[in-house]
Structure formats: C-alpha cells, structure tokens
N, C-alpha and C positions, 0 to 999 in steps of 0.2 A: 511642068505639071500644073502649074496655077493657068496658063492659059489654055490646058487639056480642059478644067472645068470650068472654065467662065464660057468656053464653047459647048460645053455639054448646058450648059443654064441656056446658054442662047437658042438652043436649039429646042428645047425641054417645054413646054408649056410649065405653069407655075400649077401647084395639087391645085387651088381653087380653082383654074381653069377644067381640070379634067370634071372636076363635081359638079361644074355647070353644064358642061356636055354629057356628061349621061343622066337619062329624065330614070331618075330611081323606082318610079311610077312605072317603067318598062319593064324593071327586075325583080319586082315582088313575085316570091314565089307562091303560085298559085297550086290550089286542092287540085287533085285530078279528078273528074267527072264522073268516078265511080265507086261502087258499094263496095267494101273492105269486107261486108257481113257472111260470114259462112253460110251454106244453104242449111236449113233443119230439115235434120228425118224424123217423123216419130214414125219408131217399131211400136205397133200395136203386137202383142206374143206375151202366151201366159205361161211360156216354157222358159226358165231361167237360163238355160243352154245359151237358146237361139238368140234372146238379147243381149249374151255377153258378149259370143263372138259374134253378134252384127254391132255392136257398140267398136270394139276395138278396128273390128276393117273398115265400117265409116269413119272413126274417129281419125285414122289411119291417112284415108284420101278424100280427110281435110271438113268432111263435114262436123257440123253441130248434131250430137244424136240425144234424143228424149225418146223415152219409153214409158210404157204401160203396159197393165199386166191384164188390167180387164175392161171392159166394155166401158163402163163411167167415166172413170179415170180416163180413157182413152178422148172420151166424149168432150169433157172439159181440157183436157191438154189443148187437143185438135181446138177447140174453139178461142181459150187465150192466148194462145203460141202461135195459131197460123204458121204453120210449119209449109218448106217448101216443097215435099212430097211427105204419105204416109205410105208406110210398108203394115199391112194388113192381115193377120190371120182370121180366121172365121171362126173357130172352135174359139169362144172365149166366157168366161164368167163374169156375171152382170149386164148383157147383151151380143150376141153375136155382134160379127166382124159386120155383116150386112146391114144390122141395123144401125152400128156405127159410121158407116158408110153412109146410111140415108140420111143420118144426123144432121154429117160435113156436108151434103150435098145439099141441103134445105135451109142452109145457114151462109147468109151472101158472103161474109169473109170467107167463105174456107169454099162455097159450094166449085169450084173452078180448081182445088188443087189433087192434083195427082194421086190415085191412091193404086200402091200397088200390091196385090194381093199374094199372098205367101202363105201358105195352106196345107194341113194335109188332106181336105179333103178334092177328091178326084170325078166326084160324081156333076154331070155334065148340067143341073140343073144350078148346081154352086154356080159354076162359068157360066152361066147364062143370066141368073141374078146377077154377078160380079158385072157383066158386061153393061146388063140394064142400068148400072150404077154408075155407070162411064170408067170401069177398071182401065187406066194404063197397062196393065199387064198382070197376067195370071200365072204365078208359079207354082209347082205343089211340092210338097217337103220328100225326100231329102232333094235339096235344088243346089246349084254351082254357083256359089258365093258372086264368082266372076260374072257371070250371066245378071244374075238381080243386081250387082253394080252398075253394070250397063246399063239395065234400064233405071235405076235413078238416075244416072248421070243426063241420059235422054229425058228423063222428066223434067230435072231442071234444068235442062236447055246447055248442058256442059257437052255433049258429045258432039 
C-alpha cells in the first residue's frame, strides 16, 4: 500500500503545480452582454377594466406595465419612463389620446417609440390621424387580448 502511494505522488503533479498552470485570469466569470430589463408598457385607458386586465396579461408574459388614466398623467409618465411601447386610447380626459401622441412624437427621447392604439372609436378619420402619428397598430375595443399581445411583442422586436 505504501508503494501504491509514493506511485500515485510520482505520477500526481504537486496542488502548486496545478495553480500555475491554470492562468485564473481565463476563468473569471464574466457578465453576459445582455439587458436583464423587462420591456415597459404604458396603458394609456381611463377605463379601470381595461387596465386591470391588460396589467395582469402583460405582467403575465413578463412585461413591466405603467398606466394612466388621462392625458397629463400619461404625458409625464411617457416622458420620464420612456417606456418600450405605449398602448393608447383616444377618448381620454385631460387631452386626447392623439394629442398625447403628438406630445411623445415631438419629444426626441420618446419621439421613435411605438404607440399602439386601442380605442373605441371606429371612425376612419381617428385611423388616419392615428396613422399620421406613426400608429404601430390600430385596434378598436372590444379587441382579442391575443392579437394586441402580438403586436407589442412585434413592437418591441420579441416576435
């Protein structure tokens, strides 16, 4: 037994040999190259409904969701948050959805981020402002929850 281990020693490098052969400078684990940060929605909607259950199904497939309930409010969120798409109603108190719109679009942090519009109104001059405003997408209410997911998800580049 004693000459099983003076052969295993013989053969063995000694531990300070192994700790000069690996450069530990090679095994530093490094950060991965990418953003951990949830995408933000803000729901602009001044129906308590509609932002509860868009809170829970965005919250749901993973986004960060902000809400507002009227024009102002929506105006300052949109501007300190830079959120990475907005879902937009039109009917709203303190300014329409379109003039919120023109707000984010004449303001260089926000003027480039997605705004998708979600409405009851149907009449075809709405969709034509909405569009002149660079709408991502125009939904009108009642809409399939599944469908305006898609297009957030297309907005922020996840589809």
């Amino acid at each position: 037994m004693a000459t099983e281990h003076a052969l295993l020693e013989q053969h063995s490098p000694p531990r300070s040999t192994l700790r000069e052969m690996v450069d530990p400078e090679r095994f530093q684990p490094k950060a991965p190259n990418i953003s951990l940060r949830r995408a933000r929605v803000l729901v602009i909607d001044d129906e308590p409904d509609i932002l509860q259950s868009l809170k829970k199904r965005l919250t749901f497939a993973g986004y960060e969701f902000m809400s507002a309930a009227d024009g102002i409010e929506a105006t300052k969120l949109a501007l300190n948050n830079k959120p990475d798409v907005i879902v937009l109603d039109i009917g709203l108190p303190g300014g329409d959805g379109h003039q919120v719109a023109q707000r984010v679009r004449n303001n260089t942090h926000t003027m480039f981020t997605p705004i998708i519009y979600l409405t009851a109104r149907t009449a075809e001059a709405d969709r034509e402002t909405a569009q002149e405003s660079g709408a991502f997408a125009y939904f009108t209410k009642p809409f399939k929850s599944e469908e305006l997911l898609e297009a957030i998800h297309r907005a922020v580049g996840e589809a």
